[in-house]
N, CA, C and O of each residue as an XYZ file, in Angstrom:
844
protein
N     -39.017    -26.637    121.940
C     -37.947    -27.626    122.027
C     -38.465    -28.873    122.721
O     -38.958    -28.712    123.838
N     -38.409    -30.366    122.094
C     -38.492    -31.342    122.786
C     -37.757    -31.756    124.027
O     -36.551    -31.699    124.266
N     -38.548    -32.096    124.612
C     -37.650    -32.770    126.044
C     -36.589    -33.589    125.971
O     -35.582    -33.543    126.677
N     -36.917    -34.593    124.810
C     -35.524    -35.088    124.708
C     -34.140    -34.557    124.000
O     -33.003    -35.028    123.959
N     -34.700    -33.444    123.496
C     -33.790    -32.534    122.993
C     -33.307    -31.844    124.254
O     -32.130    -32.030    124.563
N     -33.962    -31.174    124.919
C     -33.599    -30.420    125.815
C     -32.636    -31.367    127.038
O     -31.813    -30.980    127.866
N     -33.002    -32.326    126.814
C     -32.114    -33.163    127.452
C     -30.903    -33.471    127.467
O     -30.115    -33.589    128.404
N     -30.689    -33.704    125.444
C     -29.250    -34.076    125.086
C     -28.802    -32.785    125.485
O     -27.925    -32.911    126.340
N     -29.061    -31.514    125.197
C     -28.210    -30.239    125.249
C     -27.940    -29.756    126.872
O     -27.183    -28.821    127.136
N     -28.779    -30.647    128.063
C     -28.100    -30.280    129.183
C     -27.139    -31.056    129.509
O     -26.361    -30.776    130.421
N     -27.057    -32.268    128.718
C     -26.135    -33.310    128.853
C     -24.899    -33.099    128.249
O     -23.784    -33.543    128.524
N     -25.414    -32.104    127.102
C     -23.790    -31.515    126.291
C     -23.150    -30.491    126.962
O     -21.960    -30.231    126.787
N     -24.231    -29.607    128.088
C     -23.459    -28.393    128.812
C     -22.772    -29.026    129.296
O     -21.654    -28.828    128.820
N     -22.760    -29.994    130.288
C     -22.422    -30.378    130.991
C     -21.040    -31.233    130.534
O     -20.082    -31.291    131.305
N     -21.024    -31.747    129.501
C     -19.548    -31.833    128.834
C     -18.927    -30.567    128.834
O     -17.843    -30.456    129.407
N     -19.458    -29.569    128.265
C     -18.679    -28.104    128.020
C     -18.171    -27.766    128.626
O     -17.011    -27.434    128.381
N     -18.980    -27.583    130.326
C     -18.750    -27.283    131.643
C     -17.332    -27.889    131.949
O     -16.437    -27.061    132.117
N     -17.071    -28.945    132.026
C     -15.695    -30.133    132.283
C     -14.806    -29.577    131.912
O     -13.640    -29.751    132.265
N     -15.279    -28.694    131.012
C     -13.349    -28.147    130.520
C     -13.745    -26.511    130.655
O     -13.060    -25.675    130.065
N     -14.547    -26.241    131.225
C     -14.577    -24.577    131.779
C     -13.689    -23.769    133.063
O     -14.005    -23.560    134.234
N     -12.829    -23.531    132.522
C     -12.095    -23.081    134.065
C     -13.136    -22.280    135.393
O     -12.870    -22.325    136.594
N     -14.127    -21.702    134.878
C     -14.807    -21.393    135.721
C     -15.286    -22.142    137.315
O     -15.451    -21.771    138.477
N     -15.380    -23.478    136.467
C     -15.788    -24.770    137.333
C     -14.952    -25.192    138.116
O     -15.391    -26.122    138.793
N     -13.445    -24.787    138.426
C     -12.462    -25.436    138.944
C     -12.517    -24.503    140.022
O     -12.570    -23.291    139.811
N     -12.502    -25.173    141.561
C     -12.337    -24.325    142.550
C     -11.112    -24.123    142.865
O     -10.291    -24.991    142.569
N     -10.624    -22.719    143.660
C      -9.342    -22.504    143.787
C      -8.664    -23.235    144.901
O      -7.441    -23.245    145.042
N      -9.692    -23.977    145.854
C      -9.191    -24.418    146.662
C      -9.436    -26.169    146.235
O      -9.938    -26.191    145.111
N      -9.268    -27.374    146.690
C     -10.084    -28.613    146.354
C     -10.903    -28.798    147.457
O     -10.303    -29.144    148.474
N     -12.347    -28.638    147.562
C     -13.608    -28.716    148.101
C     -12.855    -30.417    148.859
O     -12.041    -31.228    148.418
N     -13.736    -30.316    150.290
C     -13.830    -31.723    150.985
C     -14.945    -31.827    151.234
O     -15.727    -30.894    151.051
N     -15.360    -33.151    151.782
C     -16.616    -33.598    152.137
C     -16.682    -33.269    153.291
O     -15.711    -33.313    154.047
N     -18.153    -32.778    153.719
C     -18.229    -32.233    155.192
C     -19.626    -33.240    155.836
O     -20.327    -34.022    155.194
N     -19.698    -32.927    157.145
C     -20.852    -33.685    157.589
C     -21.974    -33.049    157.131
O     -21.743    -31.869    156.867
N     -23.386    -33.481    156.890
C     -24.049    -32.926    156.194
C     -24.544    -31.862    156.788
O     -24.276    -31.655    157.971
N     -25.440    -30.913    155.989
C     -25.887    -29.558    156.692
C     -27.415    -30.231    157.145
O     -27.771    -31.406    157.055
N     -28.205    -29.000    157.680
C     -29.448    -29.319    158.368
C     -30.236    -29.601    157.062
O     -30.150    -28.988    155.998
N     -30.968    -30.589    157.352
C     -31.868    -31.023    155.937
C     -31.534    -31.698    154.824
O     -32.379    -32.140    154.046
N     -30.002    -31.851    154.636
C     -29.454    -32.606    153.362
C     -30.081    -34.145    153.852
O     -30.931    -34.654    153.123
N     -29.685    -34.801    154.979
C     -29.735    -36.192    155.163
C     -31.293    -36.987    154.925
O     -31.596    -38.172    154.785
N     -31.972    -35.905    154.952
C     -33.062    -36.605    154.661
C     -33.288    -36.671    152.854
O     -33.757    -37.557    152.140
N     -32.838    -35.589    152.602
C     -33.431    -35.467    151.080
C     -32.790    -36.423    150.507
O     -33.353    -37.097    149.644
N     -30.734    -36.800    151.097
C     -30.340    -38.127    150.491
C     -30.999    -38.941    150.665
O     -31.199    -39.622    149.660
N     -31.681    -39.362    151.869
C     -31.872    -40.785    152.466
C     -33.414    -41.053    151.370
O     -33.972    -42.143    151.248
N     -33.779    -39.956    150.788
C     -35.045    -39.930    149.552
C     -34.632    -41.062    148.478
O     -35.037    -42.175    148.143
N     -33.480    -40.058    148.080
C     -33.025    -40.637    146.884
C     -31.455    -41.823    146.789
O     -31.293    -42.502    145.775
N     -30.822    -41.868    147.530
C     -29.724    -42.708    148.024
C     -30.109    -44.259    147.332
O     -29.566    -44.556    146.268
N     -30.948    -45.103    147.908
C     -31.284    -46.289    147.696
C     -32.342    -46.477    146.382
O     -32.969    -47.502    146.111
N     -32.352    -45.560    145.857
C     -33.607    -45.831    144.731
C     -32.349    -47.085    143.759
O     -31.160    -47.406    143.779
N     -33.563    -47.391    143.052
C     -33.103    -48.247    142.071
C     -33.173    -47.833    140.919
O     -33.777    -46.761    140.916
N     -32.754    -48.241    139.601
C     -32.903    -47.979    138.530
C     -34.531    -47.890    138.066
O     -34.944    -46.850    137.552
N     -35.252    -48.820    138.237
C     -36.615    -49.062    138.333
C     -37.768    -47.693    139.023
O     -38.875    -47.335    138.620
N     -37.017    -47.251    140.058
C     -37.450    -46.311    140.745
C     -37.147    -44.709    140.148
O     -37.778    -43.687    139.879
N     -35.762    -45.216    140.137
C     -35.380    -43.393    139.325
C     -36.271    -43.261    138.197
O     -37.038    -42.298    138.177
N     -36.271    -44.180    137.168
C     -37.226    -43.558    136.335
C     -38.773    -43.517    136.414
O     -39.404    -42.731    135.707
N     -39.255    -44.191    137.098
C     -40.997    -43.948    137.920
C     -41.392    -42.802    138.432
O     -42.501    -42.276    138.519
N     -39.463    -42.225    139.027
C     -40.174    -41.081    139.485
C     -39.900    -39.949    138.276
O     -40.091    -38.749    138.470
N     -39.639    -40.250    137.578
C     -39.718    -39.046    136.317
C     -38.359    -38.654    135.821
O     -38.174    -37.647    135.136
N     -37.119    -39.741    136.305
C     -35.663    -38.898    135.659
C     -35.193    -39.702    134.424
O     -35.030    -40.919    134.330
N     -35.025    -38.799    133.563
C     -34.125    -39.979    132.441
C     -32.781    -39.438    131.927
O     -32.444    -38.259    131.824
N     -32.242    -40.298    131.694
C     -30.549    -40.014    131.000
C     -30.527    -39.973    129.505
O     -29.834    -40.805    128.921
N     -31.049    -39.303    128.987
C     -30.917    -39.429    127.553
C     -30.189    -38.066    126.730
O     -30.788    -37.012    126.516
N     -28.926    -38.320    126.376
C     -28.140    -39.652    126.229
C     -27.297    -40.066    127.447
O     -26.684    -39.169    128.026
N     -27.193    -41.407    127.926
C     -26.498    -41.500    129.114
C     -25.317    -41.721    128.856
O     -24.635    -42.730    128.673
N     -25.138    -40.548    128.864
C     -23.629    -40.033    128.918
C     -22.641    -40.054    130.452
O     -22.926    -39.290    131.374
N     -21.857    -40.713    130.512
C     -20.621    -40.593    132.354
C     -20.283    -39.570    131.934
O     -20.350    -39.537    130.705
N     -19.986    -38.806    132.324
C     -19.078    -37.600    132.187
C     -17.978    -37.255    133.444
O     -18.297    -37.254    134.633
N     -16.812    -37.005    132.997
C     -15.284    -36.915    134.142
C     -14.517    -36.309    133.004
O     -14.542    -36.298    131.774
N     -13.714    -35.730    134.160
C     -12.339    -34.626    133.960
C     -11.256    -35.208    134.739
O     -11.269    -35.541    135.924
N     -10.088    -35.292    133.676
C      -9.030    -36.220    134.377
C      -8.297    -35.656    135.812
O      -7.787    -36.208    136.787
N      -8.550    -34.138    135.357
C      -7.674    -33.561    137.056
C      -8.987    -33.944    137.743
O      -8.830    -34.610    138.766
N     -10.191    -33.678    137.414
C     -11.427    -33.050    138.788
C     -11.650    -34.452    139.100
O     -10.889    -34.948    139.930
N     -12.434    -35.083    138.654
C     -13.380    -36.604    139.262
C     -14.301    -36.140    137.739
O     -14.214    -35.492    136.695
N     -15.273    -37.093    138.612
C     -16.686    -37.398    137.743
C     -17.470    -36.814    138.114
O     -17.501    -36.329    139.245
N     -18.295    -36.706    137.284
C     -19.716    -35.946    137.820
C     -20.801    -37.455    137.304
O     -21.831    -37.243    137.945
N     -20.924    -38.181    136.863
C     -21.891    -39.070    136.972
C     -22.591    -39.104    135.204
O     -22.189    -38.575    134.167
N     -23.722    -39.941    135.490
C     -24.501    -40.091    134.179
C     -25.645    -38.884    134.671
O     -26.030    -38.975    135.837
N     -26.133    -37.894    133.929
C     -27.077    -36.639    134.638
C     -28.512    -37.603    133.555
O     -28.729    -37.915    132.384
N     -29.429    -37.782    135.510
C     -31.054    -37.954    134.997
C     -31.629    -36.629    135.513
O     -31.566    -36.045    136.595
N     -32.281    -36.344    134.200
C     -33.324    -34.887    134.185
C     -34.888    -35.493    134.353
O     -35.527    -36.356    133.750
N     -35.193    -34.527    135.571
C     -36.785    -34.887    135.542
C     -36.920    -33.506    135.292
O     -36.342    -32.568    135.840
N     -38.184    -33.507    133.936
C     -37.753    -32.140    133.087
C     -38.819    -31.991    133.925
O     -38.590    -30.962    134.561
N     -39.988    -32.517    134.316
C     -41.443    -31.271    135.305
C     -40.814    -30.427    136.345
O     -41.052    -29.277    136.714
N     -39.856    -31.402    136.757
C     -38.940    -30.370    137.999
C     -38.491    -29.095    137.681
O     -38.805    -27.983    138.107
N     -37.312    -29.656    136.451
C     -36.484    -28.532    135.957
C     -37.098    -27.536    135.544
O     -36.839    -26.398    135.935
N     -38.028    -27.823    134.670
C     -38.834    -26.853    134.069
C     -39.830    -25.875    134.950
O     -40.502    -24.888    134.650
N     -39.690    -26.352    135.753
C     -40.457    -25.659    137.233
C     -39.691    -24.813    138.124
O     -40.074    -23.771    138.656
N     -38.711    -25.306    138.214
C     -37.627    -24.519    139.187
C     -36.629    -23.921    138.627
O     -35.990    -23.141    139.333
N     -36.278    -24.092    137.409
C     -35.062    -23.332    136.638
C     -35.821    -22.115    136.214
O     -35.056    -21.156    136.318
N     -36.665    -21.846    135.902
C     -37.167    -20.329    135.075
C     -37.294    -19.326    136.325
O     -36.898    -18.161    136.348
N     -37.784    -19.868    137.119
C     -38.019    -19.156    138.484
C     -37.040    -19.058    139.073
O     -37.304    -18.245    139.959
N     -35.794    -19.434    139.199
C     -34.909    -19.584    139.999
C     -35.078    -19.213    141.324
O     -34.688    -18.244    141.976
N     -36.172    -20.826    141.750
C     -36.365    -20.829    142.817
C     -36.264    -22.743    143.093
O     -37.256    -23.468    143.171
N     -35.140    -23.107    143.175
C     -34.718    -24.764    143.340
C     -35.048    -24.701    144.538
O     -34.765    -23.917    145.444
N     -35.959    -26.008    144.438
C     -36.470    -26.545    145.973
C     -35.355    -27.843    146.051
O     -35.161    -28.731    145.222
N     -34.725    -27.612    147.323
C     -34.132    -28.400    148.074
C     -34.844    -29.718    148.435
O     -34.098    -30.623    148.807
N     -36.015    -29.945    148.392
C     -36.275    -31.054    149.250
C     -36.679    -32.220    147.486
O     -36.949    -33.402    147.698
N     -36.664    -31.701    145.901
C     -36.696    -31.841    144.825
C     -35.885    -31.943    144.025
O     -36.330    -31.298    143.075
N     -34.578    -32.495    143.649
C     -33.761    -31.871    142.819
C     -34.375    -32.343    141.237
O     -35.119    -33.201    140.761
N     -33.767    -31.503    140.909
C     -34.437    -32.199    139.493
C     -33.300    -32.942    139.044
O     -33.657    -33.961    138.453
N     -31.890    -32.781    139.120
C     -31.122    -33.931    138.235
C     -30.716    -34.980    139.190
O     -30.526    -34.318    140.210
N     -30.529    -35.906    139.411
C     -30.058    -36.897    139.896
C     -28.875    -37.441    139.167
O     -28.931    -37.561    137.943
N     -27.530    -37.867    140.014
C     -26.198    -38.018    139.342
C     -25.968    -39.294    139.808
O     -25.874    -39.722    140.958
N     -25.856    -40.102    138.207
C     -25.801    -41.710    138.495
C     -24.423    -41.676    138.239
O     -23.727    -40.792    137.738
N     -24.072    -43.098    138.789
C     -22.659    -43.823    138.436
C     -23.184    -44.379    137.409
O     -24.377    -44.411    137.108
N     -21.819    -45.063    136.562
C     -21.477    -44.989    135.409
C     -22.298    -46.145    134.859
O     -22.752    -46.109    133.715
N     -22.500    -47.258    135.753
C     -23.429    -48.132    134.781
C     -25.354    -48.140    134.913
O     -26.156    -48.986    134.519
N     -25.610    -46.615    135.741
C     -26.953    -46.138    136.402
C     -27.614    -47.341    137.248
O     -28.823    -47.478    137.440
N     -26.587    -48.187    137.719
C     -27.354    -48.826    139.113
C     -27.871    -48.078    140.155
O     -28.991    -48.329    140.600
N     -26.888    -46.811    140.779
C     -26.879    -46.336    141.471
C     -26.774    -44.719    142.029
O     -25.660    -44.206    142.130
N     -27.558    -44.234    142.253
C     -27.540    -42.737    142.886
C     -26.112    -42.100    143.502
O     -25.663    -42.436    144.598
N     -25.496    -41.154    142.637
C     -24.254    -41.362    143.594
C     -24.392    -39.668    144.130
O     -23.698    -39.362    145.099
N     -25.094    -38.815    143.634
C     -25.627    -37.557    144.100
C     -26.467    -36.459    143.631
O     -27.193    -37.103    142.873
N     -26.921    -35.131    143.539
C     -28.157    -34.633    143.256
C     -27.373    -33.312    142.755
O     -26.197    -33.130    143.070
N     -28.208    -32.263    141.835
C     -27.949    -31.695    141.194
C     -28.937    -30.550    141.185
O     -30.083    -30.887    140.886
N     -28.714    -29.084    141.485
C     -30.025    -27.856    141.490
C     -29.500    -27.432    140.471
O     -28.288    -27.590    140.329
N     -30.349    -26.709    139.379
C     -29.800    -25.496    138.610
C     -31.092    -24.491    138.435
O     -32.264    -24.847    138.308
N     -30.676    -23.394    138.456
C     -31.552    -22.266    138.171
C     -31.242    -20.633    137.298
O     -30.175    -20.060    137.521
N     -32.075    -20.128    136.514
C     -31.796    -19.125    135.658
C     -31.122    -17.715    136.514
O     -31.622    -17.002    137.384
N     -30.102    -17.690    136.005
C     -29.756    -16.083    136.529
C     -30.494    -14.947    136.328
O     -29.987    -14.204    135.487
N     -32.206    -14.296    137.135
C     -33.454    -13.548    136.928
C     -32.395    -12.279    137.774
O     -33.088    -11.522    138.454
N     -31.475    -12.087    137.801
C     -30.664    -10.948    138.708
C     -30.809    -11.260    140.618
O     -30.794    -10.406    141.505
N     -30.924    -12.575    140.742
C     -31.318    -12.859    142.435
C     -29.770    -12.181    143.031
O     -29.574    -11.170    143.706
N     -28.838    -13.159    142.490
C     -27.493    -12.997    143.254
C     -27.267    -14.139    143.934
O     -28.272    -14.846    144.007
N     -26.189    -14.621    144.521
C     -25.811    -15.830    144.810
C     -26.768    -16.466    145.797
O     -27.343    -16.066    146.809
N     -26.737    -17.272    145.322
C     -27.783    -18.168    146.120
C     -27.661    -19.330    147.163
O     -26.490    -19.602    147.426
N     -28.431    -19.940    147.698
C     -27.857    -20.643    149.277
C     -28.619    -22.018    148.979
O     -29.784    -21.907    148.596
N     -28.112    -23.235    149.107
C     -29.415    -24.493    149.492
C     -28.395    -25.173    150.590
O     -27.193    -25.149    150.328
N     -28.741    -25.637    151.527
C     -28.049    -26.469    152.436
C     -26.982    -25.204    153.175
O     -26.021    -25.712    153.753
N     -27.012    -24.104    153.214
C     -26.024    -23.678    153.436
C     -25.034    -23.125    152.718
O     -24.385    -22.125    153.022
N     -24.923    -23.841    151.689
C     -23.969    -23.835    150.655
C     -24.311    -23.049    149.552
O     -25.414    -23.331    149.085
N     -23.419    -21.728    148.730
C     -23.185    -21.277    147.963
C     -23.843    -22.105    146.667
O     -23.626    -23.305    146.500
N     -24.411    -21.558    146.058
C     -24.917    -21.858    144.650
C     -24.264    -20.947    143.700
O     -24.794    -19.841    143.601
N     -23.313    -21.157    143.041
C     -22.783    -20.432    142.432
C     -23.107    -20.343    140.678
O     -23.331    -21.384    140.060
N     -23.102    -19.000    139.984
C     -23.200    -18.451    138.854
C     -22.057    -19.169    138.082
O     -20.878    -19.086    138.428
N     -22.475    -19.847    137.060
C     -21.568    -20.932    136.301
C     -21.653    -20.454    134.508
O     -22.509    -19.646    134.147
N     -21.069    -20.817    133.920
C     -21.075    -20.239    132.297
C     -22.427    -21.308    131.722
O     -22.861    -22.289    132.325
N     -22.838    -20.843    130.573
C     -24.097    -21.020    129.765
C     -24.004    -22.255    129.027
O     -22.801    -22.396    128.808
N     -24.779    -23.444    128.415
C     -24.801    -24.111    127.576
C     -26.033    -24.392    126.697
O     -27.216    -24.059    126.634
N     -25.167    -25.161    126.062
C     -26.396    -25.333    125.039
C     -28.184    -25.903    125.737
O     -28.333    -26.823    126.542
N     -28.898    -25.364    125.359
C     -30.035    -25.847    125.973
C     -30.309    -24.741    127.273
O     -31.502    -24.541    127.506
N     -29.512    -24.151    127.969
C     -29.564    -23.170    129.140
C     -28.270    -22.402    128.562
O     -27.141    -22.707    128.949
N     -28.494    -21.420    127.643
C     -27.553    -20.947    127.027
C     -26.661    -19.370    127.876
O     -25.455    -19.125    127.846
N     -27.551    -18.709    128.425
C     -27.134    -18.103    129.395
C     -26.204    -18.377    130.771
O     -26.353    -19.495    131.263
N     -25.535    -17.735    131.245
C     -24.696    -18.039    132.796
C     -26.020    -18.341    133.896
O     -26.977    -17.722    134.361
N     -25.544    -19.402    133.959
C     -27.104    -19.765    135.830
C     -26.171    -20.213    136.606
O     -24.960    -20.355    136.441
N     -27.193    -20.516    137.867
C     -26.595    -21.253    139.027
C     -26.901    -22.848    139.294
O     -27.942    -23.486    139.448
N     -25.607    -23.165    139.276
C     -25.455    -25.104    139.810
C     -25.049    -25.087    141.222
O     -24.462    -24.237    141.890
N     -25.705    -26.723    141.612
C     -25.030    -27.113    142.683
C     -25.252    -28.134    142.971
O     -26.355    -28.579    143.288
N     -23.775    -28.957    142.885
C     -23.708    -30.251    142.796
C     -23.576    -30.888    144.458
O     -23.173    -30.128    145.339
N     -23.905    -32.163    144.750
C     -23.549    -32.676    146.083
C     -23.634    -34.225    145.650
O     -24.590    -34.875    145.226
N     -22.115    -34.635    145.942
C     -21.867    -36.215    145.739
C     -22.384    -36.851    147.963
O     -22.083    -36.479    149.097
N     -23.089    -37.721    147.433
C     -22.688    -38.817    148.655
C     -21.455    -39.290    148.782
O     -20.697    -39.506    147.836
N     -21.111    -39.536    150.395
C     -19.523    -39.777    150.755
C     -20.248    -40.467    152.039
O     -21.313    -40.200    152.595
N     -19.128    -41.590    152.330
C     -19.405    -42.837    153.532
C     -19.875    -42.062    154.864
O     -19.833    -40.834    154.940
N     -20.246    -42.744    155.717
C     -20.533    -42.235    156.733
C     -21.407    -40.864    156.614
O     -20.949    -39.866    157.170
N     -22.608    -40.772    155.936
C     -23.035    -39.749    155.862
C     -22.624    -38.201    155.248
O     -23.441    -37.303    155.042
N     -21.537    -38.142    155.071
C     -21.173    -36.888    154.786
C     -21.545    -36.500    153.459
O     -22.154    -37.159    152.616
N     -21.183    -35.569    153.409
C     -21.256    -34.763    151.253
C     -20.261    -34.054    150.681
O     -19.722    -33.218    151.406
N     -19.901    -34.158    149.646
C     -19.286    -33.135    148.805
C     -19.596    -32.389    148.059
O     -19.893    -32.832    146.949
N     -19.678    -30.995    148.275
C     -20.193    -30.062    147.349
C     -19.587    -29.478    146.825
O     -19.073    -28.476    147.321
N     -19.293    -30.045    144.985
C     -18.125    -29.203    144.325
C     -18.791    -29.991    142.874
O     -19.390    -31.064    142.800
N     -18.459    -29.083    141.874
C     -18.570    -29.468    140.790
C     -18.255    -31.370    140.201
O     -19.014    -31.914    139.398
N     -17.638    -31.726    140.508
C     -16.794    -33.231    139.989
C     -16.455    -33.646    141.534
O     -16.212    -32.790    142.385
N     -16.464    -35.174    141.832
C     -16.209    -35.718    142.773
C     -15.267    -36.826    142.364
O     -15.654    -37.799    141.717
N     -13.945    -36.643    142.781
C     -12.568    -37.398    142.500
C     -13.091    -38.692    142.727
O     -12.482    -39.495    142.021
N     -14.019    -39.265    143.456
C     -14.520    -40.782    143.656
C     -15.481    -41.280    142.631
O     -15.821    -42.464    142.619
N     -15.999    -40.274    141.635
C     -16.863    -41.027    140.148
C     -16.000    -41.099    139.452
O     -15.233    -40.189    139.138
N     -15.989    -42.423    139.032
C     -15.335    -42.891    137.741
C     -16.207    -43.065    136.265
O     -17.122    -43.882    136.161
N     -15.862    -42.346    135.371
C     -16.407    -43.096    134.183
C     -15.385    -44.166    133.057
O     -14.634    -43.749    132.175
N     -15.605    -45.386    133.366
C     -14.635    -45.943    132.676
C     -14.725    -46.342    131.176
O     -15.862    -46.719    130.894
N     -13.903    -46.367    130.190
C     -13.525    -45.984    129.164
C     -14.280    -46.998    128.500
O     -13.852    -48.021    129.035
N     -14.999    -47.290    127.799
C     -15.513    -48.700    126.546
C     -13.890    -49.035    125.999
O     -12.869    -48.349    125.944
N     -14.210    -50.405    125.645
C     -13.075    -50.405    124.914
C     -13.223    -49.836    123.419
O     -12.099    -49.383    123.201
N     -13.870    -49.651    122.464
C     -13.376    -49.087    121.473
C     -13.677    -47.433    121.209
O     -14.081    -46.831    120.214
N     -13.330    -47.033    122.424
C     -12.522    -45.749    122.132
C     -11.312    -45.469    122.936
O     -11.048    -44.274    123.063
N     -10.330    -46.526    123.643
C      -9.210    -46.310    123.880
C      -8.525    -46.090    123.199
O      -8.215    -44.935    123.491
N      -7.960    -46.375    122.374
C      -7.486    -45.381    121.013
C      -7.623    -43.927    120.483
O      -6.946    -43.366    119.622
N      -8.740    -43.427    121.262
C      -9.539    -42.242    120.396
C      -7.977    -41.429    120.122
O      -7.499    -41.287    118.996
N      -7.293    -40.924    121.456
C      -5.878    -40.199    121.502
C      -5.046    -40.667    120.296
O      -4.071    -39.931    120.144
N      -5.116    -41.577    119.465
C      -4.156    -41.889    118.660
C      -4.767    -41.529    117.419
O      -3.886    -41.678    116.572
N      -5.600    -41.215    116.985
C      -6.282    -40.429    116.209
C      -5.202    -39.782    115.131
O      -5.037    -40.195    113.983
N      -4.711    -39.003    115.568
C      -4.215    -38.322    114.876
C      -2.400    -38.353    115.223
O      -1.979    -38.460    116.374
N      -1.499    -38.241    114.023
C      -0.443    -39.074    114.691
C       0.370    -37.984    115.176
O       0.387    -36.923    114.552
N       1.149    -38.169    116.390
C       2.176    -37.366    116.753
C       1.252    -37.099    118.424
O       1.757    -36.644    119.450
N      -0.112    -37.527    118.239
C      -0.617    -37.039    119.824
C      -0.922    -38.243    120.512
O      -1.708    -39.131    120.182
N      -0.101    -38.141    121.642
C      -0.603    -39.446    122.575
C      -1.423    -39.394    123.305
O      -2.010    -38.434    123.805
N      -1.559    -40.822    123.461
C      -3.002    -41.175    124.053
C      -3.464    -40.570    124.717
O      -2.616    -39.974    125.382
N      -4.981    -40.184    125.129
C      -5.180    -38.953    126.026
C      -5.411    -39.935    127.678
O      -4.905    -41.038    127.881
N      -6.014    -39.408    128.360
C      -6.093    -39.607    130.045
C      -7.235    -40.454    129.719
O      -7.746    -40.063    128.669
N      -8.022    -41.789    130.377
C      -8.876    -42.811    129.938
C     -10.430    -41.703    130.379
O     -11.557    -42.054    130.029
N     -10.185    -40.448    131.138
C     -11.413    -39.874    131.608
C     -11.794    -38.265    130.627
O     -12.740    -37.538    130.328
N     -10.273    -38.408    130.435
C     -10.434    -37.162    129.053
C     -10.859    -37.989    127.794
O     -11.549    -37.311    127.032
N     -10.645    -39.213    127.389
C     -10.534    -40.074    126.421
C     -12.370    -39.822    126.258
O     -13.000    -39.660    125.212
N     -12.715    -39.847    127.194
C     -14.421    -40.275    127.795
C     -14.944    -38.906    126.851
O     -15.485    -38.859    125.746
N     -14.657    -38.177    127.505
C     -15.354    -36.653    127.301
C     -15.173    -36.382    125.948
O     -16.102    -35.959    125.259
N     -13.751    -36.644    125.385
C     -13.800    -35.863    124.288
C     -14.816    -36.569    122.788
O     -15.408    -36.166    121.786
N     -14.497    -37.806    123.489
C     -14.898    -39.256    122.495
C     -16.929    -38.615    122.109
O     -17.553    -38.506    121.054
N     -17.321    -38.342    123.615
C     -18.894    -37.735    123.371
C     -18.662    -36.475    122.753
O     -19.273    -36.297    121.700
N     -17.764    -35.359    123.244
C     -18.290    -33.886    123.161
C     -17.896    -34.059    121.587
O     -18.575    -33.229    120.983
N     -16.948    -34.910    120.517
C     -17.144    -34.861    119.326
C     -18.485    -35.348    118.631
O     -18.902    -34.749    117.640
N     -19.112    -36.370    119.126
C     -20.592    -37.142    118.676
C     -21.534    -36.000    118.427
O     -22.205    -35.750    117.425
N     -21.395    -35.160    119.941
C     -22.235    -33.747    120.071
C     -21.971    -33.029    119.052
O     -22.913    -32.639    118.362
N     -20.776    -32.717    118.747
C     -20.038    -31.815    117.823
C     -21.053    -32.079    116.532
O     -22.075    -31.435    116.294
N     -20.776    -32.655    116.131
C     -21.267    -33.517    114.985
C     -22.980    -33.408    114.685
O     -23.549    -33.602    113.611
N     -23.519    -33.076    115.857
C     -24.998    -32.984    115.784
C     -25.750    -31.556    116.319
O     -26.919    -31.244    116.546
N     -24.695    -30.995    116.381
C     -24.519    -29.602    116.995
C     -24.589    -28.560    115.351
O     -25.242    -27.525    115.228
N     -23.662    -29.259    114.177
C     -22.946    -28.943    113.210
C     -24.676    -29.389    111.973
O     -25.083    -28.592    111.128
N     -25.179    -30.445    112.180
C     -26.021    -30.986    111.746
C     -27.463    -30.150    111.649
O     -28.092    -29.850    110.634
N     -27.865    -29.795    113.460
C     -28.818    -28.925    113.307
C     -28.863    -28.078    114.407
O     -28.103    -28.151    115.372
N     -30.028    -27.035    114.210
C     -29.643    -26.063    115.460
C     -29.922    -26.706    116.437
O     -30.330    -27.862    116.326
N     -29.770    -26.125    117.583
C     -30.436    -26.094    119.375
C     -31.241    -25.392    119.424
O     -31.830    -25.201    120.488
């Protein structure tokens, strides 16, 4: 499988994921002060630039925003596949490495970091402290593994939860309409509008050829 293949299809889990109830915590996750070791690994990646993120090996292809109208956003996902491909089979994610990096919506900016690793039978897993939890399969990582997302929040702190209510992906204008599509259904939510507008494009190339 090409990398940039393998790319679009972590970019399509990750649509899939958005509407997986699995992903929804029972409680709504807050931002906490950071754990021992997070602040440096942000303060790595926090200020990079566009110029920089990709020097160091991450790309968005396709750069896709991705958000869920109840959860937040999860960002545009850059894969540095030497990482991934290093730490996902082993499911052994180095903390001080992530391999995805989670941009805001127009990839100026770093808005937080991303581990994933293969379910080899470890059992729940820990980075920062924090639970790495066993999540459902997608295309490209077709099996159940473990994610773990952490948005930056002011004053140092983090949020560790799937979607962060403070990413926005905002709508292009010509797919505000998409909801009217078909008649009798109204318009959808401008962040569901987002998701569904890609996860059909996917659809479509999913239908076209295998993964």
């Amino acid at each position: 499988m090409s990398h940039r293949r393998l790319l679009r299809n972590l970019v399509l889990g990750a649509l899939l994921a958005a509407f997986t109830p699995a992903l929804v915590l029972a409680a709504e996750p807050q931002p906490i002060n950071p754990p021992e070791g997070f602040a440096e690994v942000r303060a790595k990646f926090e200020d990079m630039t566009p110029e920089e993120v990709a020097a160091a090996g991450y790309r968005a292809e396709p750069p896709i925003c991705i958000a869920d109208p109840a959860l937040g956003g999860m960002g545009v996902h850059a894969v540095n596949m030497e990482l991934l491909q290093a730490q996902f089979p082993t499911a052994e994610p180095d903390p001080e490495n992530p391999p995805i990096l989670l941009l805001n919506a127009d990839m100026t900016r770093v808005v937080g970091l991303e581990w994933e690793a293969k379910d080899i039978g470890q059992g729940e897993m820990e980075l920062f402290g924090q639970p790495v939890t066993l999540q459902p399969g997608h295309p490209g990582a077709p099996e159940p593994h473990y994610m773990l997302h952490a948005y930056f929040r002011p004053n140092g702190q983090v949020l560790f939860a799937p979607f962060d209510p403070e990413v926005e992906c905002p709508v292009p204008p010509d797919t505000a309409t998409v909801g009217q599509l078909d008649k009798g259904i109204p318009p959808l939510a401008p962040a569901a509008t987002l998701v569904v507008v890609f996860a059909a494009t996917f659809g479509l190339l999913l239908r076209r050829r295998a993964f």
